[in-house]
C-alpha positions in Angstrom: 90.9 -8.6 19.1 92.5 -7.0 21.9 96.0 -7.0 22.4 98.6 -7.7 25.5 102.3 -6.4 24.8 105.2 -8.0 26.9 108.3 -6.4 27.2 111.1 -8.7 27.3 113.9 -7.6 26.2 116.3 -10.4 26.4 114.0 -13.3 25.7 117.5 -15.6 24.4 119.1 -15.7 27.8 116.2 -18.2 28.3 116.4 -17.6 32.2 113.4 -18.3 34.5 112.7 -14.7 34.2 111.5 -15.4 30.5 110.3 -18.5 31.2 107.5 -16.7 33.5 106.6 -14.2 30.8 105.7 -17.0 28.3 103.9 -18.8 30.8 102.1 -15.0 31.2 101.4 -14.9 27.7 99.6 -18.2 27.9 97.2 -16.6 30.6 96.6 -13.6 28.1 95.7 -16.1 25.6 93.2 -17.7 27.4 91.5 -14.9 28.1 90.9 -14.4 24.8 94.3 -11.2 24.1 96.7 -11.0 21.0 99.7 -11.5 22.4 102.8 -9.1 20.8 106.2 -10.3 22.5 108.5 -7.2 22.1 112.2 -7.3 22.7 115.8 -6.3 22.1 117.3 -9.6 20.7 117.1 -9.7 16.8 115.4 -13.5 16.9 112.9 -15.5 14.8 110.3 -17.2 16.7 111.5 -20.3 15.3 115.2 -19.3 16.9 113.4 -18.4 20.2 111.5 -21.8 20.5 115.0 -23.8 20.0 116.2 -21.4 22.7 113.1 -21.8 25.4 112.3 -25.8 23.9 108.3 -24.8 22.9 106.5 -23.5 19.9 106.3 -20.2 19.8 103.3 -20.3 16.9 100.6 -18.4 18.9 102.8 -15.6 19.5 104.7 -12.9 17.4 107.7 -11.1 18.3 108.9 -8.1 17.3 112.3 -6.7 17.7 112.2 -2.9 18.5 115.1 -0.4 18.1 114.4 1.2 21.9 112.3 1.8 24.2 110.9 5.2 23.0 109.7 2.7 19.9 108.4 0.6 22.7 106.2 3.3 24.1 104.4 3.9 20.9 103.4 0.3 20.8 102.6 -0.3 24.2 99.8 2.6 24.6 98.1 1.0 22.5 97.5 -2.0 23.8 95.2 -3.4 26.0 97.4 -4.6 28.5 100.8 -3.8 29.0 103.2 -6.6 31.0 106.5 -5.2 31.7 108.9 -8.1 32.7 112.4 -6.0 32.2 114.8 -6.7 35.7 116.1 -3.6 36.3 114.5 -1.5 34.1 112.4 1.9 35.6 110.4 2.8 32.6 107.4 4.1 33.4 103.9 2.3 32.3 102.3 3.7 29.3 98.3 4.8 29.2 96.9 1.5 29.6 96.3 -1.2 31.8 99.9 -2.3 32.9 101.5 -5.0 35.4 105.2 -4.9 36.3 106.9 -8.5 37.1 109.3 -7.8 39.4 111.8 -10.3 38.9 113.8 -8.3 41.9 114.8 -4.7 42.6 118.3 -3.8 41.4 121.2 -2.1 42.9 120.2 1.5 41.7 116.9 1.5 43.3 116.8 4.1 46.3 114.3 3.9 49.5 111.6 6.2 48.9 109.5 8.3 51.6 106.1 8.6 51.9 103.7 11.5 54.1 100.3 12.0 54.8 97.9 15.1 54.5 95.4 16.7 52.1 95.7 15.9 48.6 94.1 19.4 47.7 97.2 20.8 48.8 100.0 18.6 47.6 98.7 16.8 44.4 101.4 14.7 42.9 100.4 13.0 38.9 103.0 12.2 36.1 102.9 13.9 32.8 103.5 11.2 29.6 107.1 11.7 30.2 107.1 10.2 33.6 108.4 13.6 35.3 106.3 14.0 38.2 104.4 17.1 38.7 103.3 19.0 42.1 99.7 21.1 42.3 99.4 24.5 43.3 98.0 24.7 47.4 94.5 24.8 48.6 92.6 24.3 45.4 91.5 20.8 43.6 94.2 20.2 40.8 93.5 20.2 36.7 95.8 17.3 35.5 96.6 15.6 32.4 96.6 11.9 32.5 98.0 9.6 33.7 98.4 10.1 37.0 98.4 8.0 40.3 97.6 8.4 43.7 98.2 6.2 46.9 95.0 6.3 49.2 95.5 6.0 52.9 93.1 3.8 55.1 90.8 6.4 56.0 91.0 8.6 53.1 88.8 9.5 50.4 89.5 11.0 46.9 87.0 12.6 43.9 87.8 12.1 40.3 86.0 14.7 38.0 86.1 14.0 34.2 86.8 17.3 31.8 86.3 16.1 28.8 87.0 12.1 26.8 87.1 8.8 28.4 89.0 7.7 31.5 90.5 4.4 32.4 90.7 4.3 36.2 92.1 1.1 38.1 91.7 0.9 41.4 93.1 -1.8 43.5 93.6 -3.9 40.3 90.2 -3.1 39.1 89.1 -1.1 36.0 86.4 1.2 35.9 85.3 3.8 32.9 84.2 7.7 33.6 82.7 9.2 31.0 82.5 13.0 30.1 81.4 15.5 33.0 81.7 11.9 35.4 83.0 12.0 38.9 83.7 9.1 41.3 84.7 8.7 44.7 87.4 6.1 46.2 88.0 5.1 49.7 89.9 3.2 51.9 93.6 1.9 51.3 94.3 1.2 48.0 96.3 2.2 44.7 94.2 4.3 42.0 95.6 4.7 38.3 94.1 7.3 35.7 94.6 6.8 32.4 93.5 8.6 29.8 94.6 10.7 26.2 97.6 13.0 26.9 95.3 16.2 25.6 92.6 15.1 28.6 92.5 16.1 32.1 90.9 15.4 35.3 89.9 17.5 38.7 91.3 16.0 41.4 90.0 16.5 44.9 91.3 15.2 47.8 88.1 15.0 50.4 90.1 13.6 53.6 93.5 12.3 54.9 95.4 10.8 51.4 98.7 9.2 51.7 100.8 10.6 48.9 104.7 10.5 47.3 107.1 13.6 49.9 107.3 15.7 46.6 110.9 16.5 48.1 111.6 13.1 46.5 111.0 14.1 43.4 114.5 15.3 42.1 115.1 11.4 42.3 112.2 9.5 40.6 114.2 6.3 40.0 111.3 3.9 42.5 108.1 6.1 41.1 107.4 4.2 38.3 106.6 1.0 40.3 103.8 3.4 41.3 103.0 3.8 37.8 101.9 0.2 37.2 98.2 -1.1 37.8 99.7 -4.0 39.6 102.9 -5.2 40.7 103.9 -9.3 40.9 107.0 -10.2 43.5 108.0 -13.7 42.9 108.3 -14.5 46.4 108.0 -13.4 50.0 111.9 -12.3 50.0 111.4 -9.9 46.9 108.0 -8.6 48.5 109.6 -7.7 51.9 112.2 -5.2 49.9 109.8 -3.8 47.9 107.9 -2.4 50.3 110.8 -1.6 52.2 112.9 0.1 49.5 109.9 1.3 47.3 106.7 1.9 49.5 104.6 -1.2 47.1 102.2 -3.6 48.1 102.7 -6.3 45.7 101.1 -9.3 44.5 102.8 -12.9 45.1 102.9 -14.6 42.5 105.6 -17.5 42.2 107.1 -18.6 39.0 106.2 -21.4 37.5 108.0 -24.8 37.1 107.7 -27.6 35.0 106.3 -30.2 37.6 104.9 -33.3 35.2 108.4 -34.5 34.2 108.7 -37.7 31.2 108.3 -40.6 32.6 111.5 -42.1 30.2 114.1 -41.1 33.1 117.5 -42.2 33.3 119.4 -43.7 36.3 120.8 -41.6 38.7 124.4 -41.0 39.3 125.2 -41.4 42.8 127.8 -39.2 43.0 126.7 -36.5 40.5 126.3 -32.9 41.7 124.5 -30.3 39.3 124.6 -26.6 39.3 122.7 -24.7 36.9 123.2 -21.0 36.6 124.7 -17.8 34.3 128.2 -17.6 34.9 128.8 -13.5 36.3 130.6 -12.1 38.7 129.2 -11.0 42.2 129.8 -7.6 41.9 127.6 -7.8 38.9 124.3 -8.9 41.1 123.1 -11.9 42.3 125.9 -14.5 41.4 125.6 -18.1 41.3 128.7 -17.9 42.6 130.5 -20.9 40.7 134.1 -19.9 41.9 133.1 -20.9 45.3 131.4 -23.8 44.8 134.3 -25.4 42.7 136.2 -24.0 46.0 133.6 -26.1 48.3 133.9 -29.2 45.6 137.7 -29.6 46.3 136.7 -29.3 50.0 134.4 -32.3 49.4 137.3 -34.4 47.7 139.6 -34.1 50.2 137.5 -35.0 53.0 135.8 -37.7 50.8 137.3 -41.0 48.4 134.1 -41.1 46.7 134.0 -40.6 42.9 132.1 -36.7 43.2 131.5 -35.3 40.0 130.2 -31.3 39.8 128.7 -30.4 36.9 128.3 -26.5 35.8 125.7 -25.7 33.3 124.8 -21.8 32.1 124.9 -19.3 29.5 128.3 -17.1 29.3 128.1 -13.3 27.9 131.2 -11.8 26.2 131.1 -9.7 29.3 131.4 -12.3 31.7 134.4 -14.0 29.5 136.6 -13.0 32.7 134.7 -14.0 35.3 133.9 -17.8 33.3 137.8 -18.2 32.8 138.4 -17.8 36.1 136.0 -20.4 37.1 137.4 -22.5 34.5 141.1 -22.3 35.9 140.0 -22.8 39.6 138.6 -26.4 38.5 141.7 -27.4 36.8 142.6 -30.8 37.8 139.3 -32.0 39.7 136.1 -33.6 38.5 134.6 -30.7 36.9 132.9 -30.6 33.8 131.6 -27.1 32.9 128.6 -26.1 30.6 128.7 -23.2 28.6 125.6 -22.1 26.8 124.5 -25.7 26.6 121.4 -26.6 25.0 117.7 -27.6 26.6 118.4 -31.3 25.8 121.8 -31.4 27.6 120.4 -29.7 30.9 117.2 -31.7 30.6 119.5 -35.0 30.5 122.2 -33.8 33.1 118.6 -33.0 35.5 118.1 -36.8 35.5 120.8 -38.4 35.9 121.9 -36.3 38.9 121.4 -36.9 42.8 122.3 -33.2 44.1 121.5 -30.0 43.0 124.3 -26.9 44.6 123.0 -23.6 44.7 125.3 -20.9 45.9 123.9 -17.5 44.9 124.0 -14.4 48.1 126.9 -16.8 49.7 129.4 -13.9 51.7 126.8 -11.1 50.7 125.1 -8.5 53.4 121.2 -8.0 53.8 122.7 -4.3 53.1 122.7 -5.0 49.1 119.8 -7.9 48.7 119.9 -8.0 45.0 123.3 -9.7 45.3 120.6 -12.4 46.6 119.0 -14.9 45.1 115.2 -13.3 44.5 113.5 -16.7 44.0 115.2 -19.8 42.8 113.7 -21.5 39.4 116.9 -24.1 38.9 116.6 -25.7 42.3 113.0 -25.9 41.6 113.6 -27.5 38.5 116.1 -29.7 40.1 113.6 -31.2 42.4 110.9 -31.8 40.2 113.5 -34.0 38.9 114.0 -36.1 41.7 117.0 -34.2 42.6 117.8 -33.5 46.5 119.2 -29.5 46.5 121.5 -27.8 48.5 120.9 -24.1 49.0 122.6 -21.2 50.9 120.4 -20.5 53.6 118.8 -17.1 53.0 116.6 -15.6 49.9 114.3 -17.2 47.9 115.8 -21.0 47.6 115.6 -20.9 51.5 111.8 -19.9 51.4 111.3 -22.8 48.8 113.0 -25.8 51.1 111.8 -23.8 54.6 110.4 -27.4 55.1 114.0 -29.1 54.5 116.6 -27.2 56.8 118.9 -29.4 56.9 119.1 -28.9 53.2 120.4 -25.2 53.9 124.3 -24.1 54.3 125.4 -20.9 55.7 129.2 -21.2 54.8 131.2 -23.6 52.1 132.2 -25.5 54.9 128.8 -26.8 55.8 127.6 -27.0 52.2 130.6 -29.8 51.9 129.6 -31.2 55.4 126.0 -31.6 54.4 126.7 -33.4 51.4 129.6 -35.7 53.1 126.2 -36.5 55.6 123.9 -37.5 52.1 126.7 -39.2 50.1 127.0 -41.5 53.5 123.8 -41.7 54.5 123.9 -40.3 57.4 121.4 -37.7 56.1 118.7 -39.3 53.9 116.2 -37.2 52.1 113.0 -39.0 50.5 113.3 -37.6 46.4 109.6 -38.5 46.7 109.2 -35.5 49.3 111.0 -33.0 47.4 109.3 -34.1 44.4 106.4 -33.5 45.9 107.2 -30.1 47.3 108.0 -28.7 43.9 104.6 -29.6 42.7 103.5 -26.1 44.6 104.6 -24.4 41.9 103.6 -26.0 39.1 102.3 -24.4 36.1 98.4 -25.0 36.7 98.8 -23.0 40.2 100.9 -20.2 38.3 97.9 -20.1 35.5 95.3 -20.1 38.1 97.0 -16.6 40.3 97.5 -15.0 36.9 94.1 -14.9 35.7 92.6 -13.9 38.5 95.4 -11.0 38.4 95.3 -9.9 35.1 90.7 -10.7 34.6 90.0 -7.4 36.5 92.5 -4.9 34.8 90.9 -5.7 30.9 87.1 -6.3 32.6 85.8 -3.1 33.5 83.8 -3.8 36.8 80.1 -2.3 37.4 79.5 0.6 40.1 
C-alpha cells in the first residue's frame, strides 16, 4: 500500500494547526494511502486521542529523534505533508505539500528575475543548498530540482539515465530513460528523482527563476521545494507571495460544524476566550493580558454580572507570561483555564453567549506573524451558537467580513461593542453566525483536499 508521512511535530499542543493535519490524514485515507504520523512528542496514540478527543486507530505514530531521522522516512514515501509552523526544511524526493499554518518572523522577502534558464540554472542538491549552472550551455543536474516558469516561457527536461517524478502545477508525470518533455506557460515544475540520477535541463525561452545573489540566504527556498503549498486563508496568502514569491493554494481549516444536539443553556453574561497563553513578542498572542485589561473596562462601565473565562494550554516557557495574566485578573470575574481538557472547553463552548478574540491587537502590518493567520477558536465558538468578538484585521476579520460590527480596533471598542450586545442595543441572530461557520465545515475541507492531494500520487497521461 502506498504510504503518506505527516510531519507534526507537536501533535499534543492539540491546536487547530494539528487539528488540520488529522483531518488531512483522513483525505489520504480515502484515497486509499497508509498514513505514518511522525513527530517530536513521545506519545501513544491512545495519549494523542485523549489529547485531540478521536480515535487515533487508523493511524500510527512514530516518535523520531530529529529531523535528519525524518528525512530517511519521508523519501520514501509516497506523499510527503509537512505541517511544521515555522519550520524551513526542505521537501524530500517525493511528492510533498507544505501547510502553511503562517510564515514566521525569520522568514526574509525573496527576489525573483527573468532571463534564460540556459544561462542561470538554479536546482537543489539532497542537502537543500542551492546550486548555480555554468553560462550558455543546458545544465547536467542531480535531482531534485525546481524551477519557476514564467507566462511565456518554455523549459525541456531530458532524462540521463532512471526514472523521474516531475510535478508540474500540482500534477505528476513519469519520464522514463533517454525521455524528454516540454513545459510551458506559468507554472511551478518539481523533479524528483534518485540522488545518483540527473537530468539536462534546457531553458528554450524567457524562464522566471530564483536572483542566485539570494542564495547566501536560502531561509524562503524551500517553500519552492514543495509540490504544492496550502495558506489557510486569504491573509496568510497575501504574505506569502509577498514575502516568499508563492502562489498558494487556499485551503481553510476545518471546523467541527454538526454540534450535539444535548446543549446546555446559555449564560447571559458569559464571555469565552480560547487560546495558548504566550507572550506577544513570542508571535501571534492571544493577547489575554489585554483582554482581562478590556474586562475590567467592561465592569466599570457595566452592573451586569460579566464573567470572562480563559481557556489554553500553558508551556513551562510561557510560566511568566501565564502568571502575569493571572495577577492582572486578581479580584474580578475571571476564571482561568490552564491546559483544560476537551470536555471542559466543549462544555464552557455551550454555555457561553460571547466569544473575545484578541490576537494582532497594538501589532504593525510590519511583522504579520504577530497576527492572527486564520482563526479556528472563533470558528468553533460560532458553530456553537456563540456571537464572537474579533480584533479587526487577519484571519478572524476575513471569517466575520459579513459581521462588522462584530470587529474592534482598540480595547475600548471591544468593551463598547459588548456594552451594545449585553443591552441589546446590538443584537446578532446566533442562527446567522451558526450558519456562517458552516463554510468551513469538515465536508468542504475534505472535498478541497482531495482534489489537492488526487493529482500529486495520480500520474496524469501526456
Amino acid at each position: 500500500m502506498s504510504r503518506a508521512t505527516i510531519w507534526v511535530p507537536y501533535l499534543s499542543t492539540a491546536g487547530g494547526g494539528e487539528a488540520e493535519l488529522l483531518a488531512t490524514a483522513d483525505a489520504c485515507r480515502s484515497l486509499g494511502l497508509e498514513v505514518l504520523l511522525a513527530g517530536l512528542d513521545p506519545l501513544s496514540s491512545s495519549g494523542i486521542s485523549n489529547i485531540l478527543g478521536r480515535e487515533l486507530e487508523h493511524d500510527s505514530y512514530l516518535q523520531i529523534r530529529d529531523k535528519g531521522s525524518l528525512y530517511s522516512i519521508a523519501k520514501n514515501s509516497d506523499l510527503f505533508i509537512n505541517g511544521e509552523y515555522g519550520g524551513r526544511m526542505f521537501a524530500p524526493d517525493c511528492p510533498s505539500i507544505f501547510i502553511c499554518h503562517f510564515i514566521d518572523p525569520k522568514s526574509l522577502k525573496i527576489k525573483s528575475s527573468s532571463g534564460l534558464l540556459a544561462n542561470r540554472t538554479l536546482g537543489f542538491l539532497n542537502d537543500g543548498i542551492p546550486i548555480v549552472s555554468s553560462r550558455g550551455k543546458p545544465a547536467l543536474i542531480s535531482t531534485p530540482s525546481f524551477y519557476t516558469i514564467s507566462e511565456q516561457g518554455r523549459l525541456k527536461i531530458s532524462n540521463r539515465g532512471g526514472a523521474l517524478k516531475l510535478v508540474f502545477n500540482g500534477s505528476l508525470a513519469i519520464l522514463g530513460p533517454g525521455q524528454s518533455r516540454e513545459f510551458e506557460g506559468a507554472g511551478n515544475l518539481r523533479v524528483i528523482g534518485s540522488p545518483t540520477l540527473s537530468f539536462q535541463v534546457e531553458g528554450l525561452s524567457d524562464i522566471r527563476f530564483m536572483d542566485y545573489r539570494q542564495l547566501q540566504k536560502p531561509t524562503n527556498l524551500f517553500a519552492h521545494s514543495f509540490s504544492s503549498i496550502w495558506a489557510n486563508s486569504s491573509f496568510s496568502h497575501h504574505w506569502m507571495a509577498k514575502r516568499w514569491g508563492v502562489e498558494a493554494k487556499l485551503v481553510s481549516p476545518p471546523v467541527e460544524t454538526e454540534i450535539s444536539t444535548q446543549v446546555l443553556a446559555k449564560k447571559p453574561h458569559q464571555i469565552l476566550s480560547v487560546g495558548r497563553f504566550f507572550d506577544p513578542k513570542d508571535g501571534h498572542s492571544k493577547n489575554q493580558l489585554l483582554l482581562v485589561k478590556a474586562f475590567r473596562d467592561l465592569t466599570r462601565k457595566s452592573e451586569l454580572p460579566w464573567h470572562l473565562h480563559l481557556v489554553g494550554g500553558v508551556s513551562p516557557e510561557q510560566s511568566r507570561y501565564f502568571e502575569k495574566v493571572k495577577k492582572a485578573a486578581s479580584g474580578l470575574n475571571v476564571t482561568i483555564h490552564a491546559n483544560a481538557p476537551k470536555e471542559l472547553l466543549s462544555g464552557l463552548y455551550d454555555t457561553s453567549t460571547y466569544f473575545w478574540h484578541g490576537s494582532g491587537i497594538g501589532q504593525s502590518m510590519r511583522q504579520p506573524w504577530k497576527f492572527e493567520h486564520f482563526g479556528i477558536a472563533p470558528l468553533e465558538a460560532m458553530a456553537h451558537g456563540v456571537i464572537p468578538i474579533v480584533y479587526f484585521k487577519g484571519g478572524p476579520k476575513e471569517v466575520l467580513d459579513n459581521f462588522p460590527q462584530l470587529q474592534f480596533s482598540s480595547l475600548s471598542m471591544l468593551s463598547k461593542i459588548q456594552l451594545e450586545l449585553g443591552s441589546g442595543k446590538l443584537e446578532i441572530s446566533t442562527d446567522l453566525v451558526r450558519r456562517e461557520a458552516k463554510n468551513y465545515s469538515a465536508e468542504i475541507f475534505n472535498t478541497r483536499a482531495l482534489k489537492l492531494i488526487r493529482p500529486l500520487i495520480e500520474p496524469f497521461e501526456e
